[in-house]
N, C-alpha and C positions, 0 to 999 in steps of 0.2 A: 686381032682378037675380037674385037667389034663386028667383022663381017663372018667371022665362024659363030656367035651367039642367035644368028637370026635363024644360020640352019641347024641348030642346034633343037630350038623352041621348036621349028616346022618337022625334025623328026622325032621330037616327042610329041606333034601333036598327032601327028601320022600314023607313031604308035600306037598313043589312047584310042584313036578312031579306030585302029584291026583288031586292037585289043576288047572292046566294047560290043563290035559288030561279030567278031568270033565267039566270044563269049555269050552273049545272044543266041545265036546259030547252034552255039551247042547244044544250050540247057532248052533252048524248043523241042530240038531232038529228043532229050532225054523226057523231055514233057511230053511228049505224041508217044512215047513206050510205056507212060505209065497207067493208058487205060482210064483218065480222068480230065476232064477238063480244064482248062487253064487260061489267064487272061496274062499277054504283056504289059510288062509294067517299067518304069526309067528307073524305078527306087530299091534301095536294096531294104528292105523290111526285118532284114538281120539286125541292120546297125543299133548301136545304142542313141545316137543324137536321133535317129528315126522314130525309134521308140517311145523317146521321152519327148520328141519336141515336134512331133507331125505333124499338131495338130497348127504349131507357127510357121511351118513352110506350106501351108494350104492356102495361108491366108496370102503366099505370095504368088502361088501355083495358078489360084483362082484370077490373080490378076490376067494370066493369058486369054485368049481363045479359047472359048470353051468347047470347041472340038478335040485341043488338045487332049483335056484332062477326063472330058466327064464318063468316058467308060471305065478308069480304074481309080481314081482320086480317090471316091468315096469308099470303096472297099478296101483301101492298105492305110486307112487310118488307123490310128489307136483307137480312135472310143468311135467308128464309124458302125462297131457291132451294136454300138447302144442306140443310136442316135437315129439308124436304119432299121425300117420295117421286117419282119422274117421275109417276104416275100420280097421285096427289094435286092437285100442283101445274099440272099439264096437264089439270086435269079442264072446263072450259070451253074446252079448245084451247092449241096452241103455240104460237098468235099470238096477243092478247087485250089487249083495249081495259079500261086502268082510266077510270073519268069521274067528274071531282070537279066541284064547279063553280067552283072554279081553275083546271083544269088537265085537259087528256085526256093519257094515257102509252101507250105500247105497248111491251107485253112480248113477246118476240120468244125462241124458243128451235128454230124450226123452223130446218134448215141450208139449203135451199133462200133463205126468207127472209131469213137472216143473209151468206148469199153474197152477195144486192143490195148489200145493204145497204151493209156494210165495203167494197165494191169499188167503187163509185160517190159518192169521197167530195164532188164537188158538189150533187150531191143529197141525201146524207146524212151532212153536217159533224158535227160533234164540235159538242157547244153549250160553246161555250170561255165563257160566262159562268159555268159552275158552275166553271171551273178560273182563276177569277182570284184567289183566296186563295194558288196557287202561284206567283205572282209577287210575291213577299213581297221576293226578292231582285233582282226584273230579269224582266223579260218572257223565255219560254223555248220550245220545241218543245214545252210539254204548251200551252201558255196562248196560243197564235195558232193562228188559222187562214188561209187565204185565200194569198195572195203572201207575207205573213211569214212565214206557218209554211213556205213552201217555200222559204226564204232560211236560215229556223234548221235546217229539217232537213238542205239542200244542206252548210252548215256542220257540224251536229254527228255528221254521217252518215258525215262521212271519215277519220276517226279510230276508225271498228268497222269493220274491214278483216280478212283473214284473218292478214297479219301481224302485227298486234297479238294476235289469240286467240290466237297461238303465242306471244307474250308473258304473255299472261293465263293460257295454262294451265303456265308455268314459274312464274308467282309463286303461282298458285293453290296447287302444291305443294309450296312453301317456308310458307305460309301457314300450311295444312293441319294440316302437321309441328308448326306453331311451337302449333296448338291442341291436339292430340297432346299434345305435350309438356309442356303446362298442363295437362292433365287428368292426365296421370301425376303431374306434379310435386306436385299436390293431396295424389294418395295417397302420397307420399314422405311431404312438411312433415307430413301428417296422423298417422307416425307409425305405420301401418298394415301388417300384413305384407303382401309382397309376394303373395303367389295371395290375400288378400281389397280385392276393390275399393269403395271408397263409391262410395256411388251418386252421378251428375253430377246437380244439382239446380238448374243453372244453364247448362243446354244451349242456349234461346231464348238469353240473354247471349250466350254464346261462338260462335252460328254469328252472329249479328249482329255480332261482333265483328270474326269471321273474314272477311265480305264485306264488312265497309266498310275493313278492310286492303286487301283486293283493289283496292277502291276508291278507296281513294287513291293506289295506284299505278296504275290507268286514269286517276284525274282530274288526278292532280299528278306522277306520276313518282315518288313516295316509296312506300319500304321503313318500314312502319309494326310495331312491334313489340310484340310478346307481352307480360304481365305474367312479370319474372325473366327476361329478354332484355337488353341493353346495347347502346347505340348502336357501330357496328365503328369501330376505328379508323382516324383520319385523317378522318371522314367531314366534307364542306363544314359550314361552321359555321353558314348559309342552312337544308339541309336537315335539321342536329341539331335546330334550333329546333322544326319539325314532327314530326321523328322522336320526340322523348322523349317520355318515360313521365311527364315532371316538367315541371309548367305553368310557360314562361319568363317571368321580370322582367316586371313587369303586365299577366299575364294570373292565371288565377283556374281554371283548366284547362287541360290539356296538347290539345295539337291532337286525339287519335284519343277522347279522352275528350269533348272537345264535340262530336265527330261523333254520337259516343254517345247523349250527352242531348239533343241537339237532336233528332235524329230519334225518338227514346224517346220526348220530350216534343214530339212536333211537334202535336198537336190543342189545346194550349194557345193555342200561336203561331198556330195556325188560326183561333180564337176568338176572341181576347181581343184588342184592341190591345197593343204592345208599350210602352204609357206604365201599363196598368193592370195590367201582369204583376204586378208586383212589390206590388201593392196587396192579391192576390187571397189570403185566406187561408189558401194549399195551399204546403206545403212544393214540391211539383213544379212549382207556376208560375214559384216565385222561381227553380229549377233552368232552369227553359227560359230565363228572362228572363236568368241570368247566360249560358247555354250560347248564344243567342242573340248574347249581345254577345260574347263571346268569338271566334262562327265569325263576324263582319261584319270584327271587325280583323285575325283570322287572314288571312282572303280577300281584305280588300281588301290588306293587306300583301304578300299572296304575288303578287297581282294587277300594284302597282305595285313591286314588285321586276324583275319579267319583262318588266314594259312598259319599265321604265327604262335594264335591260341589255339590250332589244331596240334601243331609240331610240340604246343609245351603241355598238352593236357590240361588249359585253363579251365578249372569247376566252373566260371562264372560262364563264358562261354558255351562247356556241354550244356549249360542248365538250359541255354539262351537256343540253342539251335535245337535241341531236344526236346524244347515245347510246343505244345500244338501250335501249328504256323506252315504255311511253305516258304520255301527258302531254297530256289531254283539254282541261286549260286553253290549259296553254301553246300548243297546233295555235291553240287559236280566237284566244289572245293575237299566233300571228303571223301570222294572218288579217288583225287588224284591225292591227295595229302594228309590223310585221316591221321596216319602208321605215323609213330614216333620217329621214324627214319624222313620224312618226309618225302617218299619217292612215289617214283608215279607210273610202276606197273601194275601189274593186274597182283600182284599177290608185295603185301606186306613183308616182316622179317620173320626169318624162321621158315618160312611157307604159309604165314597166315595168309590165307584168302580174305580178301578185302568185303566180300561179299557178306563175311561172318561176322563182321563187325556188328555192335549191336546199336549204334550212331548213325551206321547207314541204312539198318532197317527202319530204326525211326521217321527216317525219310521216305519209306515206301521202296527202297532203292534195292537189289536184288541182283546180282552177280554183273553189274553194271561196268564197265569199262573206263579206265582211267583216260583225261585229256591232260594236255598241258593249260597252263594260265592263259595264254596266248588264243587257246581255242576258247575253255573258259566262259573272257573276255568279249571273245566272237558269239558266241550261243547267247550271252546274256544280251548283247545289242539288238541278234535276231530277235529275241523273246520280245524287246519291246519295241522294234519296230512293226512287227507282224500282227503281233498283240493290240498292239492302239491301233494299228491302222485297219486292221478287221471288226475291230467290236465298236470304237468310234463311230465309223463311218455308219457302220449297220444301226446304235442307236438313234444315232441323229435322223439318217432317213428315214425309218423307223417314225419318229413323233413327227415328221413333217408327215407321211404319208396316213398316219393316222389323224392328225388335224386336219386333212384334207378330204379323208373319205369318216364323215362321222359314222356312219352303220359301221364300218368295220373297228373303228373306238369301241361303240355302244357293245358291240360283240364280244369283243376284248375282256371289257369291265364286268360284263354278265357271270362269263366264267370266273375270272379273278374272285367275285362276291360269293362263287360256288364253292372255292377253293379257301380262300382266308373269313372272307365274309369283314366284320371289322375290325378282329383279334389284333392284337399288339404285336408288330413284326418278330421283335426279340422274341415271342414262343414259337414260330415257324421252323419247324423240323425238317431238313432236308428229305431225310429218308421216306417222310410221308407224303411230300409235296411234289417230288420231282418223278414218280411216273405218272400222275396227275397233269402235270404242267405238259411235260411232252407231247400230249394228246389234246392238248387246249386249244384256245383260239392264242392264248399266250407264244405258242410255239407256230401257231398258225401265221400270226402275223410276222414275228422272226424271220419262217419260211420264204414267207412274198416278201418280204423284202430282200433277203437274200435272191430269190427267183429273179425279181425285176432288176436291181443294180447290186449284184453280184458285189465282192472284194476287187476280184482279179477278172477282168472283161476276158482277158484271152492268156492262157497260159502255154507256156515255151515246151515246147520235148523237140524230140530231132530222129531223125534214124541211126542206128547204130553205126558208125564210122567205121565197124570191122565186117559188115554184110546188108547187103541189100535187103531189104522185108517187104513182106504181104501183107495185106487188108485184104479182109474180105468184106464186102459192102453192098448189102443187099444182092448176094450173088453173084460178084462180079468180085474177081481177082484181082486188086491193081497193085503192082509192085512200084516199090518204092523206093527209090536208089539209095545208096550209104551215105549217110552225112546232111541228108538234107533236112534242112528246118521245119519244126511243125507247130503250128499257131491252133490249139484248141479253143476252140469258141465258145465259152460260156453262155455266153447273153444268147447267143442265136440257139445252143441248143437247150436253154430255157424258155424258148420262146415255139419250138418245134409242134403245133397242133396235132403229130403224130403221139405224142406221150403225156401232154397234159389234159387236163380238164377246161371244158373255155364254153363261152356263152357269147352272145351275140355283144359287143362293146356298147355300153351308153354313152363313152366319151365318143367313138368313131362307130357310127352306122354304117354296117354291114363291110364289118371287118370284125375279125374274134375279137377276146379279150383280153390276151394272152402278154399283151405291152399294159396292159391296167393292171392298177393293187388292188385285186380281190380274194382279202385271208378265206373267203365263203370256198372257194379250190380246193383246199387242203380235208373238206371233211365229204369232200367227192371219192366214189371210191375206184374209179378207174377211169384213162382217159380220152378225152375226146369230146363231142357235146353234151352237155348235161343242160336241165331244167333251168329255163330263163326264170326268176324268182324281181319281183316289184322291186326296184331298186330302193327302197325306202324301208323297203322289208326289211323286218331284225331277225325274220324266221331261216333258218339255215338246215337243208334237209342230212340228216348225219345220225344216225349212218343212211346212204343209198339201199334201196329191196336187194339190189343187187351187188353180190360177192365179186370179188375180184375173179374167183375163179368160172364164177357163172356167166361175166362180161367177156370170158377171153382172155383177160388180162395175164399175165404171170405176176402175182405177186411175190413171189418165192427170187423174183428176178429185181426186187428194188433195192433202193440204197440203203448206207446207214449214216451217211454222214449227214445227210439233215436232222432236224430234230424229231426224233422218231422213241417214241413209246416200249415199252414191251411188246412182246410178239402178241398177245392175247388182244392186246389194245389197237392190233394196225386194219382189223375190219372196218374203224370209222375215219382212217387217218389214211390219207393219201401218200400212197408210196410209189415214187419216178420209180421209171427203170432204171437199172446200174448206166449212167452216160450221159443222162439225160441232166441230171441234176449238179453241179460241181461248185457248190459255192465253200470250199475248204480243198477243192482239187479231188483227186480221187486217185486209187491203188496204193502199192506201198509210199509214197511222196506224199502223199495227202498229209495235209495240217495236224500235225502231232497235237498241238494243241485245242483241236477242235471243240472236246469234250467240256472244258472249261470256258470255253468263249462261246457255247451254248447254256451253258449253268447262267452264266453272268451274262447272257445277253435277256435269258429270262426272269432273271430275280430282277435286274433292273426294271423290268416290266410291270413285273408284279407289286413292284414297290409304290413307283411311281403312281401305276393307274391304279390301286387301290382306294387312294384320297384325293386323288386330284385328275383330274384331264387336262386335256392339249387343246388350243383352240388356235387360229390364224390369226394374227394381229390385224385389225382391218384399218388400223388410223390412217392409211392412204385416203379410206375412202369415205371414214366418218368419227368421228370421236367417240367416247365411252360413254357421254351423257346423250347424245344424240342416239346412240345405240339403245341406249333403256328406253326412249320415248315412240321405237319404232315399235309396226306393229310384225309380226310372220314375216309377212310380204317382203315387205322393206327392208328386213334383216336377210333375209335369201336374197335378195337382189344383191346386199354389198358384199353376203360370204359368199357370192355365186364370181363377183371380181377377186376377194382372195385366193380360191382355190385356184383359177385362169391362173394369178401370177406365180401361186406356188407352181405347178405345173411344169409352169413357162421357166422357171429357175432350175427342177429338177430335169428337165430334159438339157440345161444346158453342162449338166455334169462333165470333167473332164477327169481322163489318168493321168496322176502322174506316180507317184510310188501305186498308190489304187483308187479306184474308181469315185473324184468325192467332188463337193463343191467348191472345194480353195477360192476360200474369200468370199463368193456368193454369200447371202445370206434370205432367208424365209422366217423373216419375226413371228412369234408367237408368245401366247400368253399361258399361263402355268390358274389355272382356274380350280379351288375348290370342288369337288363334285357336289353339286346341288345348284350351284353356283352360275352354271354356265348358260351365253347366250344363245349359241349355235349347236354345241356339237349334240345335244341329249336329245335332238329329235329333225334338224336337219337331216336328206340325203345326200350320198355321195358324190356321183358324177351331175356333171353338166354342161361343158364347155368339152369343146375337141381337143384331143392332146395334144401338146406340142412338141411330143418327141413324131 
């Protein structure tokens, strides 16, 4: 027994070695037919543990020889698209074949190529095998494809309507306030006099706080509240249960608090089964594992509450879900369960079509397709994982990158004071605000920052498993075998000096500008080099002498998933081509909920910088009383070291659900307008970037 085990081990290793070297051999071949360049690589860039954790096996890759690694390392990372310069990262081409012998990928950051691609999704599906960890709760719109996915989307698509954004940008502004109000309240409890502000140290925290409030009033209809808030009186005793602050009668956290941790903690739950959470030696496993069971009975209770008063015709209920509100569950709960019968086809008893319900038009909702609970379930998880982690991440970088370049603050504010001026939020009108906003510097700076660090650095498709496809790319036909992986490049094809607008960089001389936050891009009106302008300057040339169509440009060829104005309004507003721009993905897959997480990415704007500005915490480098007695000088010297370390934080971004600073942090102070030391008439750049 013992002397057959040895040759045993030497023909499986004999194996793995023809199997690896064959497998190799192949996929070069298939890579030399397809017309495109390719670089070998040892890794398979499919896998999930690749995916999610590349970034810790480099730190042991790096230990080798650096001959080993350094021609493919830095390219098959996760966030290497962020972290690498366009011409670094493009230096074998914008289309470019990785070949392991697992697995061949194609990286994809050309817009031409990326327009196929996203627009032809039978050809190029979404490989929903790598999104089956998100159906943890229920199969969903991120986790199918084919006819279910256009059964989940038909259903979860009817509920992000425009009447609802005008919902979404009324709560977004009560929201807002209520985080406001938490950041003052800090420096009250703190004790602190009123003109010195602590620095917020816990800004990630509170905008993830502030959109999954949003968020439960898109998913549930509930008014979720601030720490030092109180439930209003009278309120249903149903909806206090969700609303408090205080986790009810066996439960172990309050509802907005397990939203919290679960999604905080959600790469545990990705990982680990939910029988060995609690086994795992990490104080934050056991956190996920309690947050976990907490939102399965929260959901399922809120679940069969609404199914129960739909099956009996509760008055108190229609009145409740009938009222102006959204309520993202509730639409799909009376999708599938409206009808007294409680069934969950497409047509009630008798033949009543569900569609004719007058409960479900309430909803916006419209010949809409029934799920089960189970999918449900699943949609409402996507809703707020996708939801926080898109609008979170974008405000936070958002006020870091605005504290860091003050012109583009001061530019901000200009418009905002054009727009509200110092009107009382409560009379803000959606209807009159929001093709105004679209075309602002509001939407401006949105923009760059979605341009610079994107949600999703690189998004998944594949070729279609039933026939090989063509690109065509720049004149040149490259076929592209069935089945194979495809890695669209975000970052790199926002960064393409072939489609945007760019100016010589102040952070890095004589390189563009196209890795800087400059919202001044957006009111350029075609791309390529545009007028160097004093970096100190507040003057911003908008609109350009020249039309899109007099530069060349096709503008009749741009997107609409950025934040884009009406058609009369896009001669001052910069429109990518279709490819170029993907911060929501793009074709039919794109971010159902785009439209709403651009309402609420700009009301939060509007609120904020109305009365207050963002400034950089500078106490590394000098105190608050030391800071009043400098003169200019003095004070540019020590915000010329905060911006360095903001910088230096933001370039060290990593993915892991999407693109953010987990756990880093960049302090800053929440300042009065009138009030402020730095930002009302410092410049921008100064220091080299350190991405």
């Amino acid at each position: 027994m013992l002397s057959t085990l040895p040759l045993v081990l030497g023909a499986a290793c004999v194996y793995a070695v023809f199997a690896v070297v064959t497998g190799l051999r192949r996929n070069i071949a298939v890579a030399k037919g397809t017309n495109l360049p390719y670089v070998v690589v040892p890794c398979d860039q499919t896998a999930q543990h690749w995916l999610m954790l590349s970034h810790y096996y480099a730190r042991i890759i790096r230990l080798f020889p650096k001959l080993w690694w350094e021609g493919w390392l830095d390219l098959t990372l996760t966030d290497s698209c962020y972290q690498l310069d366009f011409q670094r990262f493009t230096r074998h081409g914008d289309t470019l074949l990785f070949v392991s012998p697992f697995s061949i990928v194609v990286q994809v950051s050309n817009a031409e190529a990326i327009r196929q691609i996203t627009s032809q999704r039978e050809k190029f599906p979404k490989p929903w095998e790598m999104y089956t960890m998100l159906a943890m709760f229920g199969e969903n719109v991120v986790t199918t494809e084919g006819s279910v996915w256009k059964a989940h989307r038909k259903a979860t698509a009817a509920t992000f309507n425009e009447k609802n954004s005008a919902l979404v940008f009324r709560e977004t502004i009560v929201q807002t306030n209520g985080m406001i109000d938490s950041w003052v309240g800090r420096r009250v409890s703190g004790n602190v006099d009123d003109n010195c502000n602590m620095p917020l140290m816990t800004v990630s925290a509170d905008v993830t706080r502030l959109t999954i409030n949003i968020i439960g009033y898109v998913g549930f209809g509930l008014r979720l509240l601030w720490p030092g808030q109180s439930l209003p009186p009278g309120m249903d005793a149903a909806e206090a249960k969700y609303a408090s602050l205080d986790a009810p009668e066996g439960y172990t956290l309050c509802f907005v608090d397990t939203l919290v941790q679960l999604l905080d903690k959600i790469l545990f739950l990705l990982l680990f089964p939910r029988l060995l959470l609690r086994m795992v030696p990490f104080k934050k496993a056991r956190i996920a594992a309690a947050a976990h069971e907490n939102y399965v009975r929260y959901l399922d209770e809120m679940l069969d509450e609404k199914i129960k008063a739909l099956k009996a015709g509760n008055p108190e209920l229609q009145e409740r879900e009938n009222k102006e509100g959204m309520d993202f569950m509730g639409a799909l709960a009376q999708c599938s369960f409206g009808g007294s019968s409680g069934a969950s086809s497409s047509t009630g008893q008798k033949g009543e079509k569900k569609h004719d319900r007058p409960e479900r038009q309430a909803h916006g909702i419209t010949n809409a397709p029934a799920l089960s609970r189970d999918e449900i379930l699943g949609n409402a998880f996507v809703l707020f994982l996708a939801g926080h982690e898109t609008s979170a991440n974008t405000i936070h970088f958002t006020l870091i990158h605005l504290a860091t370049n003050p012109a583009a603050q001061r530019l901000l504010q200009r418009d905002i004071d054009k727009l509200v001026g110092d009107t009382d939020c409560s009379s803000w009108d959606y209807e009159s605000l929001i093709g105004p906003m679209t075309t602002s510097a509001i939407a401006a700076c949105i923009n760059e920052t979605l341009r610079v660090i994107p949600p999703t650095p690189a998004i998944p498709k594949q070729v279609s498993p039933q026939s090989d496809q063509t690109l065509s790319i720049e004149g040149r036909e490259c076929a592209l075998p069935k089945g194979i992986f495809i890695l669209v490049n975000a970052i790199k094809a926002h960064e393409d000096p072939r489609h945007w607008p760019y100016q010589e960089s102040k952070l890095r001389p004589g390189h563009d500008d196209l890795r800087d936050y400059r919202p001044e891009r957006w009111f350029e009106t075609r791309p390529g080099p545009c007028h160097q302008q004093s970096n100190g300057s507040d003057t911003v040339s908008r609109p350009r002498s020249e039309t899109p169509e007099s530069s060349g440009y096709d503008s009749d060829d741009g997107i609409d998933d950025g934040i884009q104005g009406n058609r009369e309004g896009d001669a001052s507003f910069f429109r990518p081509r279709r490819g170029a721009f993907l911060p929501f993905s793009d074709g039919p897959r794109r971010c159902l909920g785009r439209r709403v997480a651009q309402v609420q990415l700009m009301t939060a704007l509007l609120v904020l910088f109305q009365r207050y500005s963002i400034e950089l915490a500078v106490d590394e480098w000098a105190s608050e009383a030391q800071v009043k007695e400098m003169d200019r000088t003095a004070r540019t010297d020590v915000y010329r070291m905060a911006q360095a370390a903001s910088r230096k934080t933001l370039g060290r971004a990593v993915s892991v659900i999407a693109l953010g600073l987990h756990g880093k942090t960049v302090p800053m102070r929440l300042v009065p307008r009138g009030k402020e030391s730095f930002v009302d008439w410092m410049e921008s750049a100064f220091y080299v970037s350190a991405r």
